[in-house]
C-alpha positions in Angstrom: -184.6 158.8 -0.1 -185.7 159.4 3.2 -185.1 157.8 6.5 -188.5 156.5 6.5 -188.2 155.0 3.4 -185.0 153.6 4.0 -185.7 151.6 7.2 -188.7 150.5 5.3 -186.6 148.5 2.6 -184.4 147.0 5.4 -187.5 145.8 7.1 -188.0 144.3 4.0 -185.3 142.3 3.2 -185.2 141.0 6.4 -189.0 139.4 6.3 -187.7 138.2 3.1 -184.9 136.2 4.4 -187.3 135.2 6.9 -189.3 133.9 5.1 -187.3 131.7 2.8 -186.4 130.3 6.0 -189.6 129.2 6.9 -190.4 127.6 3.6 -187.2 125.1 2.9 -184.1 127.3 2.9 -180.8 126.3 3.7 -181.1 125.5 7.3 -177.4 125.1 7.7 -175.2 127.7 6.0 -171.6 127.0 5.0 -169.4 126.9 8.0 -172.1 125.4 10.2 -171.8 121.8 11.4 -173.9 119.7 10.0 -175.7 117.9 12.6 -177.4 115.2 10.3 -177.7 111.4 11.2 -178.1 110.3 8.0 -176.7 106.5 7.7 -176.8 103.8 5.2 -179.5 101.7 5.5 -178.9 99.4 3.3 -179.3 96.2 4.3 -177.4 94.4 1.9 -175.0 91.5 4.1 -173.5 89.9 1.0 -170.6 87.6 2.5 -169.5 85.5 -0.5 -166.9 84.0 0.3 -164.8 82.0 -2.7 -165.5 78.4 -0.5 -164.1 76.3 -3.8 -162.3 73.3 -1.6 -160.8 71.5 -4.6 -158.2 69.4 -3.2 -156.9 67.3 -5.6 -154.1 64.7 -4.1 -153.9 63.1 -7.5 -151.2 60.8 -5.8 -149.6 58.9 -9.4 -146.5 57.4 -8.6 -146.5 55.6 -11.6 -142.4 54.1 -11.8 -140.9 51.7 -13.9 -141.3 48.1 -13.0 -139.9 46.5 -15.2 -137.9 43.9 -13.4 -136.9 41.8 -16.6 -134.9 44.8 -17.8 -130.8 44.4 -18.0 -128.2 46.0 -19.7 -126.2 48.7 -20.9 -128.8 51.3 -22.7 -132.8 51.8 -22.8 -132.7 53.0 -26.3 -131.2 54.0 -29.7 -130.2 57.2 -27.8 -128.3 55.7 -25.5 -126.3 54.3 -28.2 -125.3 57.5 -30.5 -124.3 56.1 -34.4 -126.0 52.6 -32.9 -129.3 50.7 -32.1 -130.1 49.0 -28.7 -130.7 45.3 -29.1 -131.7 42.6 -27.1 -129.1 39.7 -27.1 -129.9 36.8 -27.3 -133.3 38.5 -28.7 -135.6 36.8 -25.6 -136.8 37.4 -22.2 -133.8 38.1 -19.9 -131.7 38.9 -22.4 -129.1 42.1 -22.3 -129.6 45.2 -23.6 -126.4 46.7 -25.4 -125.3 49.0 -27.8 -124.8 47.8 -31.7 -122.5 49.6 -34.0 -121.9 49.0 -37.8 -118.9 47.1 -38.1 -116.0 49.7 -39.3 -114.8 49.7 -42.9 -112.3 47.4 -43.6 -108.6 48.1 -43.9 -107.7 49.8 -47.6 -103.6 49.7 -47.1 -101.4 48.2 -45.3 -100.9 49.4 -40.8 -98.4 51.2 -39.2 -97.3 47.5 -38.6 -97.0 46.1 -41.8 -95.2 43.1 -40.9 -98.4 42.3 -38.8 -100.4 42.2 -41.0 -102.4 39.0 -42.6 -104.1 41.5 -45.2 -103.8 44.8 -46.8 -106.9 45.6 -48.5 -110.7 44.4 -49.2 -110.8 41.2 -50.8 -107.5 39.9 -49.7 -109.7 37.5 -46.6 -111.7 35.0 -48.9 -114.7 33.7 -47.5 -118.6 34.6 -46.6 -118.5 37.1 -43.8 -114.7 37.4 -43.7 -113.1 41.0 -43.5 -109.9 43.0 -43.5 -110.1 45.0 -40.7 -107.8 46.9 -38.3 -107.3 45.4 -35.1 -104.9 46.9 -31.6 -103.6 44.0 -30.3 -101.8 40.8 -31.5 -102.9 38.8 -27.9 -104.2 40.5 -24.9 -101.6 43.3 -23.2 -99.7 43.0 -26.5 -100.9 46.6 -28.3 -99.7 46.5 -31.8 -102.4 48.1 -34.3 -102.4 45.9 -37.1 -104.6 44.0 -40.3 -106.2 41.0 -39.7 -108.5 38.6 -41.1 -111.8 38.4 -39.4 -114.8 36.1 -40.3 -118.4 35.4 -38.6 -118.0 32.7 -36.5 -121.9 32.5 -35.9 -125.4 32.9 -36.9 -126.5 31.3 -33.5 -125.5 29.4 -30.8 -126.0 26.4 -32.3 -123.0 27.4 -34.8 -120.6 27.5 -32.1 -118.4 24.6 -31.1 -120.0 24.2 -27.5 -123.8 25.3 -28.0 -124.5 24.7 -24.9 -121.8 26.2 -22.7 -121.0 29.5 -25.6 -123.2 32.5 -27.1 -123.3 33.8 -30.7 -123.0 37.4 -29.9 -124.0 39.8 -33.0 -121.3 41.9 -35.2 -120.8 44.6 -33.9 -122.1 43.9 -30.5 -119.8 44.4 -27.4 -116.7 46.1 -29.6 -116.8 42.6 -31.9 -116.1 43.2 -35.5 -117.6 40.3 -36.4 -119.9 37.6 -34.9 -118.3 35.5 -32.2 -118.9 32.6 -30.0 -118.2 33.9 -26.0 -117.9 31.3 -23.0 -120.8 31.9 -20.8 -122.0 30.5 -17.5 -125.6 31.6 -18.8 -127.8 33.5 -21.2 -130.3 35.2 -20.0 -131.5 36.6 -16.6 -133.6 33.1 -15.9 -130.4 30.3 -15.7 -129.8 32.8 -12.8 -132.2 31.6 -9.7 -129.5 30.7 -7.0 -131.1 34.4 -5.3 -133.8 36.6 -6.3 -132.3 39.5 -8.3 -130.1 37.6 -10.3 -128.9 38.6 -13.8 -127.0 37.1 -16.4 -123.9 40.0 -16.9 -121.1 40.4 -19.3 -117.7 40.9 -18.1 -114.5 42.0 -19.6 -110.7 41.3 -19.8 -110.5 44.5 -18.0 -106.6 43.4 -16.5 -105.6 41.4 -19.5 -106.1 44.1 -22.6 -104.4 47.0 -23.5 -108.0 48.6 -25.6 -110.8 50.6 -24.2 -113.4 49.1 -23.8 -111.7 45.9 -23.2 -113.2 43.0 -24.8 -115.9 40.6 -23.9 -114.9 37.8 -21.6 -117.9 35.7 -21.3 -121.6 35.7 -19.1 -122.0 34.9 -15.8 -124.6 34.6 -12.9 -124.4 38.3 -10.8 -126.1 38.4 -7.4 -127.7 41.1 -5.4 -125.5 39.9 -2.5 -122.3 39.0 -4.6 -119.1 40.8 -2.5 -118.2 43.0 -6.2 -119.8 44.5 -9.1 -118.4 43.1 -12.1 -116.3 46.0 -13.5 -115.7 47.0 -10.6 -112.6 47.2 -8.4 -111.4 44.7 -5.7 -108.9 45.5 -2.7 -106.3 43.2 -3.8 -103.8 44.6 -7.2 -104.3 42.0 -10.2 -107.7 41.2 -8.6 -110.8 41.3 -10.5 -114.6 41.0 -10.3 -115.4 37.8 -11.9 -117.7 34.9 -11.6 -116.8 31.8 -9.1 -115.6 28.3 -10.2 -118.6 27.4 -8.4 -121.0 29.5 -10.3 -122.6 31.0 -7.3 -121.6 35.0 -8.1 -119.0 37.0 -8.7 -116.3 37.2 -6.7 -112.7 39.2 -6.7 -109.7 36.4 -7.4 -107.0 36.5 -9.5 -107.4 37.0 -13.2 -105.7 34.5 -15.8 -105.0 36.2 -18.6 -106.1 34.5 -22.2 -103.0 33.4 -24.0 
């Protein structure tokens, strides 16, 4: 090949090149900044925004206002082996716990000179039972069998209708139904205050048995000075209702004899 020819073919390569260029090559070889202004024009200014307020105050304070409600348990749970009934069975009455009476003595105690019976059968008499009792009179803990028979079906059964209740067997540790001294019956003989309820109370100085037994009903007010059951300042004091029938009030406790 000759010079000639030679510098010919560069020359020729070179228009190409030159060419390309001028018909839509790559302006802007790698390497090169690229100097484009290019931007997005879309115009798109979608803002949604979640604007869901919901501002529910759902304010339910729904309590329980039952003001006619008094006693010892709400329901059968409350009373496990039991039922909760209402006594007497009308409005003001107590709520309390109710056990089946327990089965009656089948030999004779670890006191058998105590005892008034030594098996079923041996207490003649509807409603009459043998039956294991702790103490021979209040404070005096001798376990022991003894006859026991209903004294009651209702208050009108007892020997002062008007002044006793005819609480259930098996109602407030009783084996059988009894007739108990009361200074009410229900919540409504109780309208010296607002608030007042017609409460059990106990022989809780005079008996040797947990729970101790029933004492009687009486008038308790919000503003009495004690809570029946519970404790006064004074020893051999306890929380029982006034002579006067106005509220309980701590004196001292006679002991049933």
């Amino acid at each position: 090949m000759t010079m000639l020819r030679f510098t010919a073919l560069i020359c020729g390569w070179i228009g190409f090149a030159l060419a390309l260029a001028a018909c839509g090559g790559d302006p802007n070889p790698v390497g090169e900044p690229d100097g484009s202004t290019d931007s997005d024009t879309d115009g798109d200014t979608d803002t949604d925004v979640d604007t869901d307020t919901d501002s529910d105050t759902d304010t339910d304070t729904d309590t329980d206002t039952d003001t006619d409600w008094s006693g010892d348990c709400h329901d059968a749970e409350d009373c496990p082996g039991g039922d909760c009934l209402l006594i007497p069975d009308e409005a003001g009455g107590w709520w309390t716990c109710v056990y089946p009476p327990p089965p009656e003595a089948e030999a004779p105690s670890e006191n058998p000179d105590m005892d008034t019976c030594d098996a079923p059968g041996d207490c003649p008499g509807d409603g009459c039972g043998c039956y294991e009792v702790a103490e021979v009179y209040p404070g005096f803990y001798a376990p022991h069998n003894e006859c026991l028979c209903d004294a009651c079906d209702t208050d009108a059964n007892c020997p002062e209708p008007a002044n006793q209740q005819c609480i259930p067997a098996g109602a407030f540790g009783f084996f059988v139904s009894t007739c108990v001294w009361t200074d009410c019956k229900v919540n409504g003989d109780c309208a010296l205050e607002a608030g007042g309820l017609c409460t059990p109370y106990y022989d809780d100085l005079c008996s040797a048995v947990e729970p101790p037994p029933l004492r009687g009903k009486g008038c308790h007010y919000p503003g009495d000075p004690c809570e029946p059951g519970g404790d006064c300042p004074i020893d051999y004091q306890s929380c029982a209702p006034s002579e006067a029938g106005t509220g309980f009030v701590c004196q001292e406790w006679a002991c049933p004899g």
